[in-house]
C-alpha positions as CSV (number, residue, x, y, z in Angstrom):
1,X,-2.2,26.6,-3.2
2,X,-6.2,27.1,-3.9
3,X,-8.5,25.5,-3.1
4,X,-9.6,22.5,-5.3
5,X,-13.3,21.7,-5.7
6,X,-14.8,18.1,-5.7
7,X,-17.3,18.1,-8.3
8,X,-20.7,18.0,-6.9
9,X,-22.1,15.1,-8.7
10,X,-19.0,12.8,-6.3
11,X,-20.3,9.8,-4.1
12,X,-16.8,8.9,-3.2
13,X,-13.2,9.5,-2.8
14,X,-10.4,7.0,-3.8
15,X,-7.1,7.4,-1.9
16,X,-3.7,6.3,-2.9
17,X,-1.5,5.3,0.5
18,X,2.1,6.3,0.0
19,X,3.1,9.8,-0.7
20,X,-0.6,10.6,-0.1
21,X,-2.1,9.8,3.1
22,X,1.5,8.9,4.3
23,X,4.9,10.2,3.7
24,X,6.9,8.0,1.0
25,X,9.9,7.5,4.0
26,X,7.5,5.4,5.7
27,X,7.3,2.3,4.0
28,X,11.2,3.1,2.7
29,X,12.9,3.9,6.4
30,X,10.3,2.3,9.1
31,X,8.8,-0.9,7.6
32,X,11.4,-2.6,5.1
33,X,14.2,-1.9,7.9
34,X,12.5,-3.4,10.1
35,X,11.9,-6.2,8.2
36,X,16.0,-6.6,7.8
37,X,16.4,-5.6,11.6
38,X,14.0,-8.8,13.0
39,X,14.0,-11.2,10.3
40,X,16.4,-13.8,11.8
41,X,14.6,-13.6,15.2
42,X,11.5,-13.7,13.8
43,X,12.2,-16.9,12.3
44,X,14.0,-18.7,15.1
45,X,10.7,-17.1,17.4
46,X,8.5,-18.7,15.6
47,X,9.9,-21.7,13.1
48,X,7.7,-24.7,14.1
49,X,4.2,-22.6,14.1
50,X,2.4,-23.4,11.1
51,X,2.4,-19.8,9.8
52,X,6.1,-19.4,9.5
53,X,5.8,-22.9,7.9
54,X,3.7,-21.9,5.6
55,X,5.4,-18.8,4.5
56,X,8.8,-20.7,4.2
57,X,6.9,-23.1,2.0
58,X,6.0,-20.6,-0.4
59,X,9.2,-18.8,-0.8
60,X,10.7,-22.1,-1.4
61,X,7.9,-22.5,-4.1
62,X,8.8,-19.3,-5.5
63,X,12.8,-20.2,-5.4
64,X,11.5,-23.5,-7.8
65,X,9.3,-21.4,-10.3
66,X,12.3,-19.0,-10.6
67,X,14.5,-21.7,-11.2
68,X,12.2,-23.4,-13.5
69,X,11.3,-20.1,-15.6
70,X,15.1,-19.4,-15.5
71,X,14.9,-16.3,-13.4
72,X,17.1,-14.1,-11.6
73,X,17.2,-16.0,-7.6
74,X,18.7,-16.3,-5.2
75,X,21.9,-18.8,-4.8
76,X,20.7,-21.4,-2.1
77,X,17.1,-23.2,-2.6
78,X,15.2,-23.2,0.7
79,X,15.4,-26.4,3.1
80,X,12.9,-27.2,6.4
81,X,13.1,-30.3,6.6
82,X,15.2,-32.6,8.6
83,X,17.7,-32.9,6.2
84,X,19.9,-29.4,7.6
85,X,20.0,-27.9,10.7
86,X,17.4,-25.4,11.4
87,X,20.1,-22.3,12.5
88,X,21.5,-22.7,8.6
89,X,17.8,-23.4,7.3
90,X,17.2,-19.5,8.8
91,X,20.6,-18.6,7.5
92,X,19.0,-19.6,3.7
93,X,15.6,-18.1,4.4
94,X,17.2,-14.8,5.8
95,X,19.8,-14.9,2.1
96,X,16.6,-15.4,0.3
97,X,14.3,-12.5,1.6
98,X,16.9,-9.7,1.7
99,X,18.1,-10.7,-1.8
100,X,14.2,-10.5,-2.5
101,X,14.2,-7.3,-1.2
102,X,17.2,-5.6,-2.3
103,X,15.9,-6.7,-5.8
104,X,12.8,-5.0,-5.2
105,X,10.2,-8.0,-5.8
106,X,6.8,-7.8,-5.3
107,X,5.9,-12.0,-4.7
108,X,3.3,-13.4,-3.0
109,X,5.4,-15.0,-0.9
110,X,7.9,-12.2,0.4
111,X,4.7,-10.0,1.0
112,X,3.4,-12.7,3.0
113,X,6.2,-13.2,5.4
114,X,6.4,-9.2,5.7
115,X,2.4,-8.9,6.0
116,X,2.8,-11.5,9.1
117,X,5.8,-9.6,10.7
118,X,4.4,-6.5,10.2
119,X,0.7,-7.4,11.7
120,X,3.3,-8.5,15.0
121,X,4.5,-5.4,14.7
122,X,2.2,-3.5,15.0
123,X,0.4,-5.3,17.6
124,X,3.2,-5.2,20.2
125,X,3.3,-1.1,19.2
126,X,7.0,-1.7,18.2
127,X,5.4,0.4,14.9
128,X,2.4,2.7,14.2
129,X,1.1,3.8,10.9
130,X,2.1,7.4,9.9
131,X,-0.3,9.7,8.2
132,X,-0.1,13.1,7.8
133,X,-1.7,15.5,10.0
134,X,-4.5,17.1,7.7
135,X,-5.9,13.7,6.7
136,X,-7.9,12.4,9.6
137,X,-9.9,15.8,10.2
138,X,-10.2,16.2,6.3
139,X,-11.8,12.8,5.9
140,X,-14.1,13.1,9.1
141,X,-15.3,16.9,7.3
142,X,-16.0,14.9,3.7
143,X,-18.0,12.1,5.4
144,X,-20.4,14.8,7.2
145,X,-20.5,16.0,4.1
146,X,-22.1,12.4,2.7
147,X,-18.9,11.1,0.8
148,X,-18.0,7.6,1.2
149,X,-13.8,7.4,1.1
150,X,-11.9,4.2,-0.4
151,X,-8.1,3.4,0.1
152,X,-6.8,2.0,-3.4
153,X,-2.8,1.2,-2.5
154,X,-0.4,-1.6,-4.2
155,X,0.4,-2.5,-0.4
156,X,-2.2,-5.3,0.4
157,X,-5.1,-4.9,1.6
158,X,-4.4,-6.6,5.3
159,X,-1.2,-4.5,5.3
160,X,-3.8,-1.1,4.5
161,X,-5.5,-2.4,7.2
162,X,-2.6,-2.6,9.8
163,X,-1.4,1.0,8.9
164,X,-5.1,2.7,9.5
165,X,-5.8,0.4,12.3
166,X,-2.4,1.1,14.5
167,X,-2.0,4.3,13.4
168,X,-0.6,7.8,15.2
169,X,-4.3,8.9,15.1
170,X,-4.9,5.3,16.7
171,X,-7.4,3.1,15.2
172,X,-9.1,5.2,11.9
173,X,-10.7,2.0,10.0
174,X,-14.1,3.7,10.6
175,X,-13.1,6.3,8.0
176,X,-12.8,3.7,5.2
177,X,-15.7,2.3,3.2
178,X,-13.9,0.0,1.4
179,X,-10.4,-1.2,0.5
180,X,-8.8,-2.5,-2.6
181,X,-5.1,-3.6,-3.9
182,X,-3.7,-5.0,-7.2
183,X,-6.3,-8.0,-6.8
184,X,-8.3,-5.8,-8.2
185,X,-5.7,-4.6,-11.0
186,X,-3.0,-2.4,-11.5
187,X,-2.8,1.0,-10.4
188,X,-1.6,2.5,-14.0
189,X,-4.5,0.6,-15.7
190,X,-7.4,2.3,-16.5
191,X,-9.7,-0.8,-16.3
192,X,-8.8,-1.2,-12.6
193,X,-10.4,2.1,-11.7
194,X,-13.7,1.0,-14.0
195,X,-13.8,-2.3,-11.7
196,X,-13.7,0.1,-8.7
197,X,-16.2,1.9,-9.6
198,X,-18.3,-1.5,-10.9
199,X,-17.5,-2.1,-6.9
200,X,-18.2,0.3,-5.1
201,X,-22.1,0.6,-7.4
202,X,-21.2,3.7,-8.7
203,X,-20.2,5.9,-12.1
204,X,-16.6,6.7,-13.0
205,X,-17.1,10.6,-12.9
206,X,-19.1,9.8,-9.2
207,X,-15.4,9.3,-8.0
208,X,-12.6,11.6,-7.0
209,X,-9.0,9.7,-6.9
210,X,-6.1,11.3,-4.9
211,X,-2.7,10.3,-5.7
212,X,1.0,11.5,-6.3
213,X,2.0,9.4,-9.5
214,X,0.8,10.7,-12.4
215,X,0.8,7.4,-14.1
216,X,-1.8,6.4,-12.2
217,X,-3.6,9.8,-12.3
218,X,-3.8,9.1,-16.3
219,X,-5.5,5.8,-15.7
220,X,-8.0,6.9,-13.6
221,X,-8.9,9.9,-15.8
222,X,-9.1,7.7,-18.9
223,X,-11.5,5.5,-17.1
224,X,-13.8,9.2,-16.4
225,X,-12.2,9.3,-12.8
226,X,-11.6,13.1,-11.4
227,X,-8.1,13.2,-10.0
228,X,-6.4,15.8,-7.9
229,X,-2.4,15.2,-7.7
230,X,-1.1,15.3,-4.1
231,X,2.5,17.4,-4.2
232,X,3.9,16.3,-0.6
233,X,7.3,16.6,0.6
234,X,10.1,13.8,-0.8
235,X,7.1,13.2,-3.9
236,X,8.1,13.0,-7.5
237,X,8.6,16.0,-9.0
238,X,6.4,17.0,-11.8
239,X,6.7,18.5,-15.2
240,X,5.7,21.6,-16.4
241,X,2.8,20.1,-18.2
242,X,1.6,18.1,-15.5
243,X,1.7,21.0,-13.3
244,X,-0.4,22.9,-15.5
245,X,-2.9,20.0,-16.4
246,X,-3.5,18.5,-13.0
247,X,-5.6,20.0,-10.2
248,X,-2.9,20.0,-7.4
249,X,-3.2,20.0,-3.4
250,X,-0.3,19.9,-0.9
251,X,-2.7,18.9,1.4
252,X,-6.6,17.2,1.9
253,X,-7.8,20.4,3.8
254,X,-7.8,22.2,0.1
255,X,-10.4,19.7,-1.5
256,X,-13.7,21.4,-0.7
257,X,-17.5,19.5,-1.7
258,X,-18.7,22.2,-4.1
259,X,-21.6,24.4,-2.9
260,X,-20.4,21.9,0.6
261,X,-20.5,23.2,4.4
């Protein structure tokens, strides 16, 4: 493919995580297994800290909303208290998470059990945050160049963090200005991008958003963004007609500052 120009008036790049920086398999085949793999013996490793409390506590406060709002959960209510013993306490939290999972939730509280695991993770090196090879040479050329570069990703922020932080490249947090998640609003909302670029002190059209979903693409354009579409491997495919109306990269080493270095 061509190159793509950033137009020159750009003070900043916005970049989507998954399927853009990182292959889509990672999130899907490394971190959610592993999740399934340790959850048991992360819970009996570390059920009397007050973390672990406090993440049971809120998925047991979920488990009461959903019953209370009639939802969808799963069949045994969470218990750490005296009253059962803590192996089949686990055995409930375990039920609870993967049937969280395998339903594809987004809570607060399953996030924040996986957000803790995850930091552990990564900390003992049992996982590193994959990005693909063109991206950290790519962003070092844009910030010679004077761009500032953003990560904008529905994975939380301290999750971001952890993947940039522990990555293959090893720690590449000094690359990011800034970080946001769906605090600030979600992805396929164009008012999210306009409270970015509120943020960050700068115009709409001053930013450049990379992404693979078109969805969010369309937001960010009706909110004056520029958007390139990233096509990687394992991405959704595209139609015809976004083909043809999208500026498209397979990779960051085709975005080129106008009139740049």
């Amino acid at each position: 493919m061509a190159t793509v120009s950033i137009p020159a008036n750009t003070t900043a790049l916005l970049l989507d995580i998954e399927g853009t920086t990182t292959p889509i398999t990672f999130v899907k085949d490394i971190l959610f297994p592993y999740i399934k793999d340790h959850l048991e013996e992360h819970l009996s490793a570390h059920w009397e800290e007050d973390e672990c409390k406090q993440d049971v506590h809120l998925l047991k406060k979920q488990v009461e909303e959903d019953l209370r709002l009639n939802r969808a959960c799963a069949q045994h209510a969470l218990d750490q208290s005296g009253h059962t013993d803590e192996e089949k306490a686990i055995r409930e939290v375990v039920d609870n998470v993967l049937w969280q999972m395998a339903s594809d939730r987004k809570t607060t509280a399953l996030k924040q059990l996986q957000g803790h695991m995850w930091r552990a993770a990564y900390a003992a090196g049992r996982i590193k945050g994959e990005v693909y090879q063109d991206v950290v040479p790519s962003i070092r050329r844009w910030r010679r160049q004077g761009l500032k570069v953003y990560i904008y990703s529905s994975g939380s922020v301290e999750a971001q963090k952890l993947l940039f932080g522990y990555s293959v490249e090893g720690d590449v947090l000094d690359l990011f200005d800034g970080h946001f998640d769906t605090n600030i609003g979600a992805k396929v909302e164009s008012k999210s991008y306009e409270r970015i670029a509120e943020r960050m002190g700068c115009l709409s059209e001053e930013i450049m958003f990379l992404t693979d979903i078109t969805r969010e693409a369309k937001a960010a354009e009706d909110a004056g963004v520029n958007v390139a579409v990233v096509v990687r491997p394992g991405n959704m495919e595209l139609t015809e007609e976004e083909r043809s109306h999208y500026n498209l990269i397979t990779t960051f080493s085709q975005l080129e500052v106008t009139g740049g270095v």
